[in-house]
C-alpha atoms as an extended CHARMM CRD file, in Angstrom:
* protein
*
       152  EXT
         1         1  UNK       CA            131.6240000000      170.1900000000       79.2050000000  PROA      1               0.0000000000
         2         2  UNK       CA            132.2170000000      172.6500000000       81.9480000000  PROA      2               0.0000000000
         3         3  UNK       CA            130.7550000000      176.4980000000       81.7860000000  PROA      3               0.0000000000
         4         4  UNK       CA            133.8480000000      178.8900000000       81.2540000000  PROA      4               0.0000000000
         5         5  UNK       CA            135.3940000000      179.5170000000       84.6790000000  PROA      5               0.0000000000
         6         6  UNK       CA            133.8570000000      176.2450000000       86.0710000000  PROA      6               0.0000000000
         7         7  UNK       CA            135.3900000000      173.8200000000       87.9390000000  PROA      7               0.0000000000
         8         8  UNK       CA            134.6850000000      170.2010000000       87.4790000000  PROA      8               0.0000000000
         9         9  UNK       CA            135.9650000000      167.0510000000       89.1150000000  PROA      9               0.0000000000
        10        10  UNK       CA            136.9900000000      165.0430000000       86.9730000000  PROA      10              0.0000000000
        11        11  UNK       CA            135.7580000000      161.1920000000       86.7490000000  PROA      11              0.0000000000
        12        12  UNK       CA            135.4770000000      158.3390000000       85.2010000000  PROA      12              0.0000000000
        13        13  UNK       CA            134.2720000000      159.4050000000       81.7390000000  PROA      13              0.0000000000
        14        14  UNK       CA            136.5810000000      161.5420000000       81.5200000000  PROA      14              0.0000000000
        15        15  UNK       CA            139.8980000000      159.5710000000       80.7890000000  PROA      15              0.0000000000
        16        16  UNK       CA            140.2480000000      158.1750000000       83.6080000000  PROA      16              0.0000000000
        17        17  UNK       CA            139.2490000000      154.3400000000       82.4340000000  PROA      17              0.0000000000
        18        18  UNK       CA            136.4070000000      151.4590000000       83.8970000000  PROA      18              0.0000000000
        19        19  UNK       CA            136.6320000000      150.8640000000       87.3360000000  PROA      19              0.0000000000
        20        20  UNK       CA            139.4320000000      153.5680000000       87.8360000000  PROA      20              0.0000000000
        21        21  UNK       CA            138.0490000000      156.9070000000       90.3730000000  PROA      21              0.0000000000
        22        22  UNK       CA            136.5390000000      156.9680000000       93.6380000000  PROA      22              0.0000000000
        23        23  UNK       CA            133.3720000000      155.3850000000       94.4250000000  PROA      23              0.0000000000
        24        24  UNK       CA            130.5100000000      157.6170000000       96.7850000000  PROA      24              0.0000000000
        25        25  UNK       CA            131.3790000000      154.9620000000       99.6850000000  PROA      25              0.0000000000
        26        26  UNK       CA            134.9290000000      155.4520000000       99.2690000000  PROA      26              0.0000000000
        27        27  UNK       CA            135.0230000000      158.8210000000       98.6720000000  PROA      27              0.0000000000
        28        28  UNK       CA            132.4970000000      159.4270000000      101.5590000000  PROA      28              0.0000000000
        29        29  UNK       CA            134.8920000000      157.6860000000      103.9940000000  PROA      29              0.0000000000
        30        30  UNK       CA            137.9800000000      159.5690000000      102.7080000000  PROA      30              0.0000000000
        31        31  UNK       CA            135.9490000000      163.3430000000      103.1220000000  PROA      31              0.0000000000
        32        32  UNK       CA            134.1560000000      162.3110000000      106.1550000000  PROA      32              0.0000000000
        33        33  UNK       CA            130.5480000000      163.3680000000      103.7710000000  PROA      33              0.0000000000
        34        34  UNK       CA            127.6680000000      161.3800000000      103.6260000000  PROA      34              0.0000000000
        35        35  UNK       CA            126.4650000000      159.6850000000      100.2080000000  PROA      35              0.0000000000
        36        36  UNK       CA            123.7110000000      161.8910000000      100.2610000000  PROA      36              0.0000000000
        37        37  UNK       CA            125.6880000000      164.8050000000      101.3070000000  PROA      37              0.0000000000
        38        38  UNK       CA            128.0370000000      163.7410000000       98.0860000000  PROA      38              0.0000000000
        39        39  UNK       CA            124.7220000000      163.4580000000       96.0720000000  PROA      39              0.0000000000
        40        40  UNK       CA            123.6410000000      166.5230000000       97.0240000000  PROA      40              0.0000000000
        41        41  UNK       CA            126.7660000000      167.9890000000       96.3180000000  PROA      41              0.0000000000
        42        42  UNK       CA            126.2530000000      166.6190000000       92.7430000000  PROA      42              0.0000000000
        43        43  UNK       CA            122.9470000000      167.5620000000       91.9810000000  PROA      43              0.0000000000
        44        44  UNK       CA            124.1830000000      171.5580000000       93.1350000000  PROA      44              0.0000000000
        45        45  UNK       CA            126.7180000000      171.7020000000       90.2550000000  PROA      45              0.0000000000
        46        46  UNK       CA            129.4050000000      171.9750000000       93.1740000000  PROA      46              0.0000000000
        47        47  UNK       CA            130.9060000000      168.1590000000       92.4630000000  PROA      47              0.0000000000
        48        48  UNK       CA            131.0260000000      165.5400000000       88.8240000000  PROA      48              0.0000000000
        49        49  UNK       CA            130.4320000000      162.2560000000       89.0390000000  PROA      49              0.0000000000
        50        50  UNK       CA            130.3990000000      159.8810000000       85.8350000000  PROA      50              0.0000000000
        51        51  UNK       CA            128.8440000000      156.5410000000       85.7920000000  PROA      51              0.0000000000
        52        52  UNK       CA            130.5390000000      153.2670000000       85.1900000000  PROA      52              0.0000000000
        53        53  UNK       CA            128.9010000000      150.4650000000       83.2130000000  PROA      53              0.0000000000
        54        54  UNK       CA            126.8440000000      149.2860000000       86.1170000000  PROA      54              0.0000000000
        55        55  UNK       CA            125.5040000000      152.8400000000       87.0390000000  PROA      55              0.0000000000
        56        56  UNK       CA            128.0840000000      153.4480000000       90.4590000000  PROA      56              0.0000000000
        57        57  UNK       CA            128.8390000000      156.7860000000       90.6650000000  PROA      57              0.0000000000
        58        58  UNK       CA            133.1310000000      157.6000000000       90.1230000000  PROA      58              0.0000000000
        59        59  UNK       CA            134.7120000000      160.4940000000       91.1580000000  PROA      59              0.0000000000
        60        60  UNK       CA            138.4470000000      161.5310000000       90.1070000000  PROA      60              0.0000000000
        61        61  UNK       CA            141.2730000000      161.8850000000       92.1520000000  PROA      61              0.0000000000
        62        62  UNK       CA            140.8080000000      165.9140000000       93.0720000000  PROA      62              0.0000000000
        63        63  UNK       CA            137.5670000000      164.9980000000       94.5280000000  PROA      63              0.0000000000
        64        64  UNK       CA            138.5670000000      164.6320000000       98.0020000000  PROA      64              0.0000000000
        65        65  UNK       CA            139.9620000000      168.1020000000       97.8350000000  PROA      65              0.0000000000
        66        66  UNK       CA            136.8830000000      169.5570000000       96.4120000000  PROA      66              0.0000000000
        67        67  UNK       CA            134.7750000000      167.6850000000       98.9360000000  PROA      67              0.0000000000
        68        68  UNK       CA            136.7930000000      169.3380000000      101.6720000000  PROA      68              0.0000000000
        69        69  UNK       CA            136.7250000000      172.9260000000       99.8250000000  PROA      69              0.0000000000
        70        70  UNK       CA            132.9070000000      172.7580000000       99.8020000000  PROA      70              0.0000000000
        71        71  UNK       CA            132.6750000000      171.8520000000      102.9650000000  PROA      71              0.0000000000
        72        72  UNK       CA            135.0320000000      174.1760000000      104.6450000000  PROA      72              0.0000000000
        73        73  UNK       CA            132.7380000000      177.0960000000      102.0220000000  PROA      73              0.0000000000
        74        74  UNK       CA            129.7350000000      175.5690000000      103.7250000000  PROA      74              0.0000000000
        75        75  UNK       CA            130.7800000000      175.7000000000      107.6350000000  PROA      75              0.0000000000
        76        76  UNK       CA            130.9780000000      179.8630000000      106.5110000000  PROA      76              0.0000000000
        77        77  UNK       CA            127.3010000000      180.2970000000      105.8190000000  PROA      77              0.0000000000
        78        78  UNK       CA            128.3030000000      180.7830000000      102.3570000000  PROA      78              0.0000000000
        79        79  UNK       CA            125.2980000000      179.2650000000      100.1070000000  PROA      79              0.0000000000
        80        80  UNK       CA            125.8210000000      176.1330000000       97.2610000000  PROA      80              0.0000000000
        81        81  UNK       CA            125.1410000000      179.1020000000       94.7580000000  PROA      81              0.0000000000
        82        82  UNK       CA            127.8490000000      181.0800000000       96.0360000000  PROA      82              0.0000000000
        83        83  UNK       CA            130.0710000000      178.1190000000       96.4840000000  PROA      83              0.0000000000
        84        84  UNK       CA            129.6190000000      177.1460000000       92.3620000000  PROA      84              0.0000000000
        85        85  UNK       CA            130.7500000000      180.3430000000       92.2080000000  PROA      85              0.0000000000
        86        86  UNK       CA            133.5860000000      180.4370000000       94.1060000000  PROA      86              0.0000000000
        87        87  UNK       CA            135.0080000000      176.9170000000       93.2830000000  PROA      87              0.0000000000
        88        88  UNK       CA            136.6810000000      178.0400000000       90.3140000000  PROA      88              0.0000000000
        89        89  UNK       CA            138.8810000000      180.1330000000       92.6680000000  PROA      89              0.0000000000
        90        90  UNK       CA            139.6910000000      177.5410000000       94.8210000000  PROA      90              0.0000000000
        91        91  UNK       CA            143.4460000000      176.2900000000       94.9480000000  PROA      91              0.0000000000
        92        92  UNK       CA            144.7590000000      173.0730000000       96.3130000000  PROA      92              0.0000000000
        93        93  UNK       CA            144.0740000000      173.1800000000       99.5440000000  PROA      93              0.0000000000
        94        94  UNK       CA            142.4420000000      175.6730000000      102.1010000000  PROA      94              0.0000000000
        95        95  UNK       CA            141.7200000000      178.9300000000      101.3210000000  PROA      95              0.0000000000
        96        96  UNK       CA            140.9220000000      180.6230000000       97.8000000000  PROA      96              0.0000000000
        97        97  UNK       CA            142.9660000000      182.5500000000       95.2960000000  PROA      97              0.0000000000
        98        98  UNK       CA            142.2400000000      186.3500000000       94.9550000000  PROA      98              0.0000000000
        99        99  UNK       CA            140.5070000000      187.1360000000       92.2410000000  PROA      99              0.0000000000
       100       100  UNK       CA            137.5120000000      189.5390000000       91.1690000000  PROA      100             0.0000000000
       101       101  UNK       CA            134.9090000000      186.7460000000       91.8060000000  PROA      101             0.0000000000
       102       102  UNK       CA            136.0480000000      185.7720000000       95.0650000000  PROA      102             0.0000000000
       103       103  UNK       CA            136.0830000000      189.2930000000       96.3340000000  PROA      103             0.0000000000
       104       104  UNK       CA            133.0840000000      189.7030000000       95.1060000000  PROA      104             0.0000000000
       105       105  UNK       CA            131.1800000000      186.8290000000       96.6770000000  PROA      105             0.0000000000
       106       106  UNK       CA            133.0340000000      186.8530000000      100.0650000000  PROA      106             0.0000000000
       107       107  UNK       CA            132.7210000000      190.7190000000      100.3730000000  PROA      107             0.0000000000
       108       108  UNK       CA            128.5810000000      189.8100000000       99.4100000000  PROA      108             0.0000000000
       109       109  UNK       CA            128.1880000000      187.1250000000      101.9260000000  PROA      109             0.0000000000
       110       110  UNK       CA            129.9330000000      189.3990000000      104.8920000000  PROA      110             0.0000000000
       111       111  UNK       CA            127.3440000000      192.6090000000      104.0900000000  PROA      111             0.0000000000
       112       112  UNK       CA            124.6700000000      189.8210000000      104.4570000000  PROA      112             0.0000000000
       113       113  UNK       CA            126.1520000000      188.6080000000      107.4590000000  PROA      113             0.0000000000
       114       114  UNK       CA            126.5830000000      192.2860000000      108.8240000000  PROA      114             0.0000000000
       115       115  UNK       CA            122.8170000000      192.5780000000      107.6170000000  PROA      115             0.0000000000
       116       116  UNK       CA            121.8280000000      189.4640000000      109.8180000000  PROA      116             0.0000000000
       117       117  UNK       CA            123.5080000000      190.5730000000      112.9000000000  PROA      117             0.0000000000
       118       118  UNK       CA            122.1530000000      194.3070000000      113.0080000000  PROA      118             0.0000000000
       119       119  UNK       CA            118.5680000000      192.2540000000      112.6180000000  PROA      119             0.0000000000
       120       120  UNK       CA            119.2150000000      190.0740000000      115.1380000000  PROA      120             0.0000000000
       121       121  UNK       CA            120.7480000000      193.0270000000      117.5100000000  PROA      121             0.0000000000
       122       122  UNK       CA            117.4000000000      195.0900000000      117.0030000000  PROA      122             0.0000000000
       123       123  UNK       CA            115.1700000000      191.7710000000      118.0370000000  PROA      123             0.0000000000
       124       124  UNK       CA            117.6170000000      191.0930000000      120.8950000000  PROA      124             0.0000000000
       125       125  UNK       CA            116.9560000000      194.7360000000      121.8870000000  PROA      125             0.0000000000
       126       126  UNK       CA            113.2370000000      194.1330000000      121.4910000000  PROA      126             0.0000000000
       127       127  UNK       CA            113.0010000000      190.9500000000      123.5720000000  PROA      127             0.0000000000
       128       128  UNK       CA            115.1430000000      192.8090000000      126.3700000000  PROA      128             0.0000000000
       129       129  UNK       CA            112.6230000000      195.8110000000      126.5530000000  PROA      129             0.0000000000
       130       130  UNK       CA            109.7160000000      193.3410000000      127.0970000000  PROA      130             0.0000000000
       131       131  UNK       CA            111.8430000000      191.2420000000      129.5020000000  PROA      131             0.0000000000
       132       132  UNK       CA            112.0160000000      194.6820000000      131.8200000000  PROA      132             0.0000000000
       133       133  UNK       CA            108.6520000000      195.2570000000      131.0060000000  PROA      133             0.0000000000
       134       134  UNK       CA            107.5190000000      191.7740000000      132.2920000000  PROA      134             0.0000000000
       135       135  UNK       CA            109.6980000000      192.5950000000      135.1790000000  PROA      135             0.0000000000
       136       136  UNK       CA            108.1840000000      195.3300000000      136.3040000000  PROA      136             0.0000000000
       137       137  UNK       CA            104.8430000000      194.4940000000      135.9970000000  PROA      137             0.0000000000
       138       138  UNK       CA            105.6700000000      191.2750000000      138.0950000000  PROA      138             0.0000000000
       139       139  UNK       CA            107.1990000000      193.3050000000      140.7770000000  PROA      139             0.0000000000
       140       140  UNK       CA            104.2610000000      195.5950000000      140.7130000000  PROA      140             0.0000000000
       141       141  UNK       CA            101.9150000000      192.4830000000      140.8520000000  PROA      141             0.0000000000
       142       142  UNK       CA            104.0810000000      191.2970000000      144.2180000000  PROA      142             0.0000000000
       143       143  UNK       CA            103.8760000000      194.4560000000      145.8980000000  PROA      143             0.0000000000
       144       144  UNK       CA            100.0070000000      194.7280000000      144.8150000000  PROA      144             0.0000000000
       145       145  UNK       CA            100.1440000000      191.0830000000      146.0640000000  PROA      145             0.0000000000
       146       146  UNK       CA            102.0420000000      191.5280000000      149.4550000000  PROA      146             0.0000000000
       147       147  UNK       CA             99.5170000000      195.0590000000      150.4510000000  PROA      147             0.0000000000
       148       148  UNK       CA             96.9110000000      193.0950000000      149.8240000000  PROA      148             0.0000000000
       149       149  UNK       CA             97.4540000000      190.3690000000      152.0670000000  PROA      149             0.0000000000
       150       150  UNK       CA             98.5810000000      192.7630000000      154.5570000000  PROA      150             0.0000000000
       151       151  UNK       CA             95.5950000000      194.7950000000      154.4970000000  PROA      151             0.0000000000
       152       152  UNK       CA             93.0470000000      191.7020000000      154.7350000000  PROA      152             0.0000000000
């Protein structure tokens, strides 16, 4: 049973009858996924899969959505633990539906991101002040170099 809030794609088990539901093949080649991404996806809490009596894997019919929802959440940086969260906000197709979570976790994940590029700004900065420095020291070498060679 899902967590209050969760979202869960539904699958066999769950009503929809033996042999009924995706399998990970099909459902791969529908979303464009890998198996293993799909796994994956699974073993995160982000996806449901029920068994069928030989052990394959069946996915509802909403699971091609999800798959595409986690995805799209993924290509933004956003992390599996902050896509659980956010699934429950998702509505049929892109985007998400306002709520206090999804504020919450997308105004979280852009502070981080602002956090992230003021770190990598300061290290940019860094490697360009030993960049000049290497410059001029190689230009001082040279003219060291060139006197040198004129003086021998």
């Amino acid at each position: 049973m899902a967590r209050s809030g969760e979202r869960v794609v539904r699958a066999a088990g769950d009503g929809l009858g033996t042999g009924d539901g995706l399998r990970i093949g099909e459902l791969a080649e529908r979303t464009g996924a890998s198996a293993r991404s799909l796994r994956y996806y699974e073993q995160q809490g982000l996806l449901r899969a029920d068994r069928d009596a030989n052990g394959y894997r069946r996915y509802g019919p909403d699971a091609p959505e999800t798959v595409g929802q986690i995805r799209e959440l993924l290509a933004t940086g956003l992390s599996t633990d902050a896509i659980r969260e956010l699934l429950p906000c998702a509505q049929g197709g892109p985007g998400l539906v306002f709520c206090d979570r999804s504020c919450g976790v997308v105004e979280r994940q852009m502070a981080q991101l602002d956090a992230e590029i003021a770190e990598l700004a300061r290290k940019r900065e860094a490697l360009a002040t030993y960049a000049h420095v290497m410059r001029q020291r190689r230009d001082q070498d040279r003219a060291l170099a060139s006197m040198a060679l004129r003086s021998a």
